[in-house]
FIROGU-788705 format. One line per 5 residues: their letters; for each residue x, y, z of C-alpha. Coordinates in Angstrom, 2 decimals, padded with zeros to 5 digits, always signed. Example, Ala and Ser with C-alpha at 12.3 -4.5 7.8 and 13.67 -1.06 7.14 Angstrom:
AS = +012.30:-004.50:+007.80 | +013.67:-001.06:+007.14
//
This chain:
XXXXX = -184.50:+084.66:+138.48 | -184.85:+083.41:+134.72 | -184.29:+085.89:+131.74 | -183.88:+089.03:+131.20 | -183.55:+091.47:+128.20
XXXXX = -182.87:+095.02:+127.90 | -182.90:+097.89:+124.25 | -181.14:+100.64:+123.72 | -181.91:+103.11:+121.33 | -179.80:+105.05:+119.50
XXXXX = -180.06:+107.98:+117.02 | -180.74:+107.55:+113.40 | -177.48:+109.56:+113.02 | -175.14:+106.71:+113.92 | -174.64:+104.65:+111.02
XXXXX = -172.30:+101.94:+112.23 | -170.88:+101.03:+115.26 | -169.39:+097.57:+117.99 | -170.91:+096.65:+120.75 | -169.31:+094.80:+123.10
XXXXX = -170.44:+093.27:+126.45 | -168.91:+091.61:+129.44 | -170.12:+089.82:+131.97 | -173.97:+087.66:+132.37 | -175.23:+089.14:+129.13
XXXXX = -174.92:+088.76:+125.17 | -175.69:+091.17:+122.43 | -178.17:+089.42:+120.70 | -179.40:+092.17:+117.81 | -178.16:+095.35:+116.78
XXXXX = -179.32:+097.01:+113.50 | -178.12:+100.60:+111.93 | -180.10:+103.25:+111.27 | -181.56:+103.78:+113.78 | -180.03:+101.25:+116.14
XXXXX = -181.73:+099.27:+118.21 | -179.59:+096.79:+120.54 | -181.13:+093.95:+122.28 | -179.36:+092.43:+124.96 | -180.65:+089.23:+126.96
XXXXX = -179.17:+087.38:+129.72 | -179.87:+084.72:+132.52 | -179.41:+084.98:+136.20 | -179.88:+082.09:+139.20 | -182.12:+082.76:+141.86
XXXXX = -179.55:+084.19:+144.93 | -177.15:+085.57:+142.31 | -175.54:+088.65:+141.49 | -174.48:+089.52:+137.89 | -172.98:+092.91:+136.46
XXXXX = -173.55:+093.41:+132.93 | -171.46:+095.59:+131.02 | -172.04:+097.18:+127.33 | -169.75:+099.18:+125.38 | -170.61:+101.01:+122.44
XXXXX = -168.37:+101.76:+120.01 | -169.42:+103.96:+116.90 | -167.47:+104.21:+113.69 | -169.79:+106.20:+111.64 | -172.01:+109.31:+112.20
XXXX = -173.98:+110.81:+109.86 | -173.82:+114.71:+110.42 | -175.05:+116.01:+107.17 | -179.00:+116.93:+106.51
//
């Protein structure tokens, strides 16, 4: 019950990307290179949630 928050980390070679999320949570932060998305949500004591996140990248670095 309360908050919760969750990172992902992704590699300096993505230079640009969405993220999108469904459900209890919200993307809160998300910075390029390297990315770092922060996602936080709230959930009620006796509930279930399912959150969802979808990253989309648009840009990849592949030189060097």
């Amino acid at each position: 019950m309360g908050t919760f928050t969750f990172k992902e980390f992704v590699p300096p070679s993505v230079t640009a990307g969405f993220v999108f999320e469904t459900g209890g949570c919200e993307v809160i932060n998300i910075d390029f290179p390297p990315a770092i998305i922060t996602v936080n949500g709230t959930i009620a004591a006796d509930e279930t949630q399912t959150c969802n996140v979808e990253n989309t990248l648009t840009e990849v670095n592949t030189e060097g």
